[in-house]
N, C-alpha and C positions, 0 to 999 in steps of 0.2 A: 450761554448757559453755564450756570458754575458746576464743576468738577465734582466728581462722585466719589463720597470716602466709604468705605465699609468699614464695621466695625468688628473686630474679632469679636469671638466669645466673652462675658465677663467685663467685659470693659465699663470701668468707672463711670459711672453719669456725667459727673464734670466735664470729662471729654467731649460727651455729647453735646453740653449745653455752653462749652465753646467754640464747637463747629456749627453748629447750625446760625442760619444767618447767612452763612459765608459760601459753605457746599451743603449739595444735597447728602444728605444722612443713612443710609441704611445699616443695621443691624442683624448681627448671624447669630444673638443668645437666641439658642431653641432651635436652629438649624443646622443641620449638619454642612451641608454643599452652601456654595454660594446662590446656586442656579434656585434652591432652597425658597430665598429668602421671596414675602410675597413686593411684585412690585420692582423687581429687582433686574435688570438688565446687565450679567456680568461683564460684556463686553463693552460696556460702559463706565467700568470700576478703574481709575485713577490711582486711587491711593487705598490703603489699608492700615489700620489699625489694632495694631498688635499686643498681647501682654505677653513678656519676656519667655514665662512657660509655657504660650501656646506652642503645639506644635504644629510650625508653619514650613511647608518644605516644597520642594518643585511643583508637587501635583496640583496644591494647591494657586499656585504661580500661578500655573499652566489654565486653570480654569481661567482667572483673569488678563486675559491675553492682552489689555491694555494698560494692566499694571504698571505704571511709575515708580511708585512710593512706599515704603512699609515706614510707618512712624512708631515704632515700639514705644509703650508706655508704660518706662522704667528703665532702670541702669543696664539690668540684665538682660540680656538676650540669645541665652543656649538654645531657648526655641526654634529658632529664625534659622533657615539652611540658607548662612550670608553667600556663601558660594553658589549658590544655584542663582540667588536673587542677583549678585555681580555678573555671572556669565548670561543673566537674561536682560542687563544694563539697569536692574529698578537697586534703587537709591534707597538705604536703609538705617534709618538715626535712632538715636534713643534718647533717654532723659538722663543726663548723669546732671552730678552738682547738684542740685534741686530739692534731694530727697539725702543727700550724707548724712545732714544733721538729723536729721530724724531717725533714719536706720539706725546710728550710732546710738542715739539714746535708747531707741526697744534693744539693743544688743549690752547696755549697761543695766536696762529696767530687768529685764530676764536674768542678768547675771545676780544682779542685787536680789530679785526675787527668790531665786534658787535658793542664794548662802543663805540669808536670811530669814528663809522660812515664812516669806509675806502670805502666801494663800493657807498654808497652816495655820498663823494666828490669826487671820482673820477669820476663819472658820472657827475659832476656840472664842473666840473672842464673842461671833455671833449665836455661840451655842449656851452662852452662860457659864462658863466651866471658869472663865478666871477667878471667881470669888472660891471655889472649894479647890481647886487643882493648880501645880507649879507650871511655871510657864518653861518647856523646854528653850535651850539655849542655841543661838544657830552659831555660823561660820561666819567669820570676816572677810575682807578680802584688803584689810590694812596690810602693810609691808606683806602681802603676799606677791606673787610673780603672774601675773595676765601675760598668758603666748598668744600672738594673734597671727594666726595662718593667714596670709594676704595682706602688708600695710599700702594699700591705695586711697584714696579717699578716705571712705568710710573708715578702714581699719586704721587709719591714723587719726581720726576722729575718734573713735573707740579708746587708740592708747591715751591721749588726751586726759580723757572722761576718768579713763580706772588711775591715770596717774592721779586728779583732782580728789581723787578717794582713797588716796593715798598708797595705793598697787606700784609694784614695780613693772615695766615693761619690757615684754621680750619678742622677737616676731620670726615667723618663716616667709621668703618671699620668691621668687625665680634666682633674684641675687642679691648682695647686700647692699644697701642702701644707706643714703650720706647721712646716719641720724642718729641720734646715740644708744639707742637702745640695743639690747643683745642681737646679737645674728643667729640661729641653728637654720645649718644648712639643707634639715630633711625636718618634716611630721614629725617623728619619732621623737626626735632629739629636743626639740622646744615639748614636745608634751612633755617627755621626763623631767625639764627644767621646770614645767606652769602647776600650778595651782587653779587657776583655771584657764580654759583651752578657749580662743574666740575663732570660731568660723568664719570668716569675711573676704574670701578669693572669690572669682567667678566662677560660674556652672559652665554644665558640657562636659564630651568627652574624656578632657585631658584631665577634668578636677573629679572625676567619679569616683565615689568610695576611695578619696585621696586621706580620708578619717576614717581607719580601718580599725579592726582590732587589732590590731600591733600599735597603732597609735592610739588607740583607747586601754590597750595595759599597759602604757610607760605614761599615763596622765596619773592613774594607780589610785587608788580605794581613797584617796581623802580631795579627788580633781573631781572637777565639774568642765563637764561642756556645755557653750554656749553657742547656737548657731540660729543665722539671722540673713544669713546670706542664700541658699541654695540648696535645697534635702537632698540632693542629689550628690552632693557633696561627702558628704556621711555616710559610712555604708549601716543601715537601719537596723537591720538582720542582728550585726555587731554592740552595735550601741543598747538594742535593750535586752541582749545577753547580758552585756557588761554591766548595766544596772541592775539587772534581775540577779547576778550572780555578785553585786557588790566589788566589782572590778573597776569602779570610781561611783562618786557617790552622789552625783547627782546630774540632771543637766535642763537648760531653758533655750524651748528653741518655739521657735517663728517661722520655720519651714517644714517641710518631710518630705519623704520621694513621690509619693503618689497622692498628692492633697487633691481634694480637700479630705482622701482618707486617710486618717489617724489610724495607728494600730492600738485594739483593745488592750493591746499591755501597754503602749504607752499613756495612756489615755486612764489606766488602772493604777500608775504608779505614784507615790506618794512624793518623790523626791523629784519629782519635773514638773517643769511649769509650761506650758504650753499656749502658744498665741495662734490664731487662723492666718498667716501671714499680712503681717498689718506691720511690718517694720517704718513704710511711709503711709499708711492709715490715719492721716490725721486733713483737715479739710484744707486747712491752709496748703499742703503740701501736694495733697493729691492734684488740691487747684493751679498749684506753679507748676505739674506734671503737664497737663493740661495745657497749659499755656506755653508751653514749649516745644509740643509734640506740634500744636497749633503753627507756633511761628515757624516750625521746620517745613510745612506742609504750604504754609504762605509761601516762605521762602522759594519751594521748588518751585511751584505753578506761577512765581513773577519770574522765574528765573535766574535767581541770585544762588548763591554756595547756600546749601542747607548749614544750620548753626551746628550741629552735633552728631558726625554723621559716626556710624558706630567705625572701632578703631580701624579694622579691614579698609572700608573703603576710608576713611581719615586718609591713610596710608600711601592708598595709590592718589591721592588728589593733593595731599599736602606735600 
């Protein structure tokens, strides 16, 4: 009898439509509990399928007392309590690599969006107004200075992209790093250096409201934030003070703290650009998501080293 995966909340179709075939399939959208789900025998449940923001912690463990496997699907994983899941011995991977390039470009789309003024004009544009009215003028982001909180992957993909757009790069990271772009050792300091600020560290405890307002008044009235990584990151409260009060002048972000609710001021304001987190939202990518969550999950139940087990356990096996 093959192996029984469940599916967290939300989880992308693709997922589903490359596990089936292989194990049997159940689904918890629209259910609370596992015991929930109709059809569903949790003490039968193998593996699990996670999205990085679910929050999945002991209790839920605990319900599946035959639990293996959590396959998180995506890079991030603040959701996952990896410690409960190690001390209970289930094996927890994610998708990193897979989805860089993509993140990076919505983290360049949003930033270009923002200077530019692309949902303005095209709202000017659709309303007829270019034939009687001037077209206001936006921001560049030529020799200006891109700070990127976090250069791993993604954020080295990002410096990339804004250098190709002619940006200088600057970054914050735990420590400095072999590459030639600026070093500031804290938030603060790379924001007072940017022009615009790039969000791209992991979530969780340790990076909570690590974009505070002390770090959103030394970005200062003519910086933009960009975030694509983690809303949890950002402290919100902060952020649309500082734009409501012109304490920097704009920001394009792909995340928030409590999606899928958006705050009506951010959602009311003119100078942000806003995506429902869709940083790897694209089909080709969600499908190579997909297919790696898959072969981690092969992997476990032949019994070989899962391909990309999150860093934690990486750690204790490498």
């Amino acid at each position: 009898m093959s192996a029984v995966v469940l599916l967290a909340p939300g989880i992308h179709p693709e997922m589903r439509a490359v596990l089936e075939g292989k194990y049997e399939v159940f689904d918890m959208t629209g259910y609370e509990h596992p015991e929930d789900v109709p059809n569903l025998d949790p003490g039968r449940v193998r593996a699990l399928v996670s999205k990085g923001e679910s929050l999945l912690g002991a209790q839920l463990m605990d319900a599946l007392p035959n639990l293996e496997i959590i396959g998180n699907f995506g890079v991030g994983y603040d959701g996952i309590d990896v410690a409960a899941a190690i001390e209970r011995g289930v094996m927890v991977t994610h998708t990193p690599g897979v989805l860089t390039d993509e993140t990076a470009n919505m983290a360049l789309i949003l930033a270009l969006a923002v200077t530019r003024r692309i949902p303005q004009m095209d709202a000017f544009v659709r309303a007829g107004r270019w034939s009687s009215e001037p077209v206001a003028l936006a921001s560049s982001i030529v020799e200006k200075t891109a700070g990127i909180i976090g250069l791993g992957k993604i954020g080295s993909g990002i410096a990339r992209r804004v250098e190709a757009c002619g940006a200088r790069v600057a970054y914050h990271d735990r420590k400095k790093l072999d590459v030639s772009y600026d070093f500031y050792p804290t938030p603060v300091q790379l924001a007072e250096a940017s022009d615009i600020l790039f969000v791209s560290t992991y979530g969780g405890a340790s990076t909570r409201h690590l974009v505070d307002a002390e770090v959103l008044a030394a970005l200062g009235p003519k910086g933009y934030l960009v975030n694509a990584a983690r809303g949890s990151i950002v402290d919100e409260a902060a952020l649309i003070e500082a734009l409501r009060d012109g304490k920097i002048a704009g920001a394009g972000l792909d995340v928030f703290e409590s999606e899928p609710h958006v705050p009506e001021e951010l959602r009311a304001m003119p100078n942000v650009v806003l995506s429902p987190h869709m940083g790897s939202g694209t089909h080709e990518t969600r499908r190579r998501m997909a297919e790696l969550n898959a072969a981690n999950l092969d992997c476990h139940f032949a019994g070989e080293p899962v391909m990309t087990p999150v860093p934690e356990i990486a750690g204790q096996t490498g």
